[in-house]
N, C-alpha and C positions, 0 to 999 in steps of 0.2 A: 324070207328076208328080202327086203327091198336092195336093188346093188345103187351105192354111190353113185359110182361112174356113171351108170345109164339115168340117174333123176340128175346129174349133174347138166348131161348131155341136154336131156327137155328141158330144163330150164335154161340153159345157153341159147337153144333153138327158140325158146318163147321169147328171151330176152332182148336178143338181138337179130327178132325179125327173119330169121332163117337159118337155112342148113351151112351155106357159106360163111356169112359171117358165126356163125355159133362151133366151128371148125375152128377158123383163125382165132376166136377168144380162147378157144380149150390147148390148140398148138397139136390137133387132129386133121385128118384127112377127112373129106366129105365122107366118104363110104367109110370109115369108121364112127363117125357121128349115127349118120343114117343106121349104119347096124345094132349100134347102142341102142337108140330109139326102139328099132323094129323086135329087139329081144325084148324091153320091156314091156311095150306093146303084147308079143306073145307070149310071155307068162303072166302078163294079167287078164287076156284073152279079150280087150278090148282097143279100139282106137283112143288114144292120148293128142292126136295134132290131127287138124284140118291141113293140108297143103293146099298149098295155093300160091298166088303173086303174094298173099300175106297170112304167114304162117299162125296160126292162132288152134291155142289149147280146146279139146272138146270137154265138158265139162269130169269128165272124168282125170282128166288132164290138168285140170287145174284144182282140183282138187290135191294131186299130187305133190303141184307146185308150192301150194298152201305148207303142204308139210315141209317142204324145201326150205322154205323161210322159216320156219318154226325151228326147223335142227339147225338150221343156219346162227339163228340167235342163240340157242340153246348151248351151240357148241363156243360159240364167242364169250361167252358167259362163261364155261367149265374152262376154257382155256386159261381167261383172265386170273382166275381162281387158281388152276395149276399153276402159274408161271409167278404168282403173289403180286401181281399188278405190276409186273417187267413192262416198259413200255418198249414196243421199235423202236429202231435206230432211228428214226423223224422225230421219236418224241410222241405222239400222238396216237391212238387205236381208238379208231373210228365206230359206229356200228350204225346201221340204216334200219330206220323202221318208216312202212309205209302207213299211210292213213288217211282217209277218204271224210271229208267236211265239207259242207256247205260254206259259201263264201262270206256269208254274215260272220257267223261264228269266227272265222278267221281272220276276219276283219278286226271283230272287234273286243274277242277277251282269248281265244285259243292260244294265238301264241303269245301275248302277252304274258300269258299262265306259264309257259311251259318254256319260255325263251331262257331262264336261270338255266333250268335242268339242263336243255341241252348243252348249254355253254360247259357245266359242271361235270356232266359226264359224257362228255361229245359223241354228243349223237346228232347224227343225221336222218330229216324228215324227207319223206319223199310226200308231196303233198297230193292227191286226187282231189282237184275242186268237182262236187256233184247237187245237185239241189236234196235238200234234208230226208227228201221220201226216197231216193235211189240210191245215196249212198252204199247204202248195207249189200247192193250187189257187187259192190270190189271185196268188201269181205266175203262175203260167200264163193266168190269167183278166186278167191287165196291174193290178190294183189295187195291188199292190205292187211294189217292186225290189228285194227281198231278204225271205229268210224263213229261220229258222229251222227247220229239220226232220229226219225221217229218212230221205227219201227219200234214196237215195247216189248213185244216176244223176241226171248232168244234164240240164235239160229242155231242149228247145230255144230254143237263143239264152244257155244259162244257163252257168253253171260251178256246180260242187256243189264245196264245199271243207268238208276234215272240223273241226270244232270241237271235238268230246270225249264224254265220254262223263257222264252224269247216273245219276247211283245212286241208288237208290228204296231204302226200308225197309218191311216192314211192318210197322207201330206199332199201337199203342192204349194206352187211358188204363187202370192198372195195376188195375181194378177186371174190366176189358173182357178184358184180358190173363189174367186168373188164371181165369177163366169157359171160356177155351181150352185148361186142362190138365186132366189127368185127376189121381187123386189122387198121383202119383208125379211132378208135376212135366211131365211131357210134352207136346206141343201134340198137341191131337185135333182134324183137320180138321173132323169130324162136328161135335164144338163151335162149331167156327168160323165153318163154314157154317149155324148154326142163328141164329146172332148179324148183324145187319147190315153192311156196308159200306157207307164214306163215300165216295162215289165223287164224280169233279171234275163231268163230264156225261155225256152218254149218247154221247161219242165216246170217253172215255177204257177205254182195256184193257187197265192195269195189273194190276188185279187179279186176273183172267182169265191175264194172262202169268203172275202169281205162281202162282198154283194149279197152273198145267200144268208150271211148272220146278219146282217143287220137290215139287210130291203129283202130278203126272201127270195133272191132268183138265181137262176141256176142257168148257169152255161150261158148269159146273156152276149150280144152280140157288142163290142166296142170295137172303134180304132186301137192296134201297139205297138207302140215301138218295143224294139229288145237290144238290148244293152247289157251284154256279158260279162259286165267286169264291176265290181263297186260303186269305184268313183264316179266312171261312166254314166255309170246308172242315176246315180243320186245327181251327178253334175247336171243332166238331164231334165231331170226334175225341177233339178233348182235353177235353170235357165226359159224357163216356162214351156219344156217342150210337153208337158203333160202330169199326169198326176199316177202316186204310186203307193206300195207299202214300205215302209223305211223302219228298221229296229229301234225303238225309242233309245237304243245305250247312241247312234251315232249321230240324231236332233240334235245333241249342245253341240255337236261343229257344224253342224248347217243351220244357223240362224235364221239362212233366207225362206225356210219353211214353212208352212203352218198349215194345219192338221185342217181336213175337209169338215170332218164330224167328229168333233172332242169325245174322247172315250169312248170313239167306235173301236174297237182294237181287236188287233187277231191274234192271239196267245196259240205259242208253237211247242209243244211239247219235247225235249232232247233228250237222249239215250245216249251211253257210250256202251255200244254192244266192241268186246273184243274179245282173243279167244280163251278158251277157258286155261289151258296151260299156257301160262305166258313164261318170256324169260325174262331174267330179273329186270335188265334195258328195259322192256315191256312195263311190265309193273311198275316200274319208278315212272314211266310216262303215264299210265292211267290211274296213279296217285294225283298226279300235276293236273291233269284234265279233271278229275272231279273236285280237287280244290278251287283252280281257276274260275268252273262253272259256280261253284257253292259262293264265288266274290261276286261274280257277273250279274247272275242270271237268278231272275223270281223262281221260290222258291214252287214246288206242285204242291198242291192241293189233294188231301189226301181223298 
């Protein structure tokens, strides 16, 4: 049997960056913290924490953590239940669930989908922005219980369920646009590639996918900007600093767009892998998220 106190202790020390402060949250002394650790440590005969200037889980360790938050929901869930929905003296019982999305997605239908629920039954999202292909390493790393991605196999312990499909365009601003034909109207890769793209960061490879599906190449060389945030990104765009892939749901607010090569498009596959025993909080959010998705998002293709 796993002890409380000592996964309490690791996750205080994960959470709060160290042995110090993961002491003053628990109202423990260092060397009672550190002792916690080191018994669980040796009864499960492995390292749980890298120490360092910054304290971080080995993956065995976070694994652990994963469970942490699992009983954590699960117990908030039995409690509410025992107590017949007595609320604290505030009035209000909270509950936090984490969750890892690409920033399209949350752009543009996630929370829109799910903004009712949590008002309804207050809950708090802890959000991890990550590009669609890496998500799924906070869930597997336990910091979240559900992510949006593309990954279509389930991890372990997870179920992957399919959500839809997100269509990409490649757009620019109509000055940016007319620089990519030749005088006959045509799009000229050569053009194109001589002009920047506005790309989201340096995980994102959309653009990369555009060029190999519809001109055939692979890894070509361009100018990029990167531009980490949405609107940034798309403002960017639409201020003529270069050309990019943009979600067709968020084109009707940028008018100033227009598309390089009409129905060149990059359809993006999504998953919502989360774990397989969820608590009910859990469940009522990955109800919201495949409804939301099933309003949003093109449907797959079987």
């Amino acid at each position: 049997m796993l002890d409380a106190r000592q996964l309490e202790a690791l996750a205080a020390v994960v959470d709060h960056g160290g042995f110090g402060p993961a002491a003053q949250s628990l109202s423990l002394s260092l060397a009672a913290v550190s002792l916690r650790i080191k018994s669980l440590e040796d009864t499960l005969g492995q390292r749980l924490l890298v120490r360092g200037k910054q304290v971080r889980a080995t993956p065995a360790g976070q694994a652990l953590l994963g469970h942490v938050k699992q009983v954590r929901l699960m117990e908030a869930d039995l409690l509410d239940g025992l107590q017949g929905g007595a609320l604290p003296r505030d009035g209000v019982r909270w509950q936090s669930l984490g969750v890892a999305i690409n920033a399209d997605s949350v752009a543009s239908w996630f929370l829109p989908g799910v903004a009712a629920l949590l008002q309804r039954h207050h809950l708090l999202l802890e959000i991890l922005i990550d590009d669609q292909d890496h998500t799924h390493d906070a869930l597997r790393s336990g910091d979240v219980m559900g992510c949006v991605t593309t990954l279509t196999t389930a991890m372990r312990g997870c179920v992957a369920e399919p959500l839809g499909v997100m269509r990409y365009r490649c757009v620019a601003s109509p000055a940016v646009a007319q620089r990519c034909r030749t005088p006959r109207g045509a799009v000229s890769v050569h053009k194109l590639l001589a002009l920047p793209a506005v790309i989201f960061n340096r995980k994102d490879a959309l653009q990369d996918t555009f060029l190999e599906q519809h001109f055939g190449l692979r890894q070509p060389n361009y100018p990029r900007h990167f531009a980490p945030a949405v609107d940034a990104f798309e403002s960017a765009i639409e201020l003529g600093l270069g050309w990019g892939m943009v979600p067709e749901q968020h084109l009707a607010a940028r008018p100033g767009l227009q598309e390089i090569l009409p129905d060149a498009t990059v359809d993006v596959g999504l998953y919502w892998q989360h774990w397989a025993h969820e608590s009910l909080s859990a469940q009522r959010l990955t109800a919201a998220v495949k409804e939301a998705a099933a309003r949003h998002l093109r449907p797959m293709q079987p």
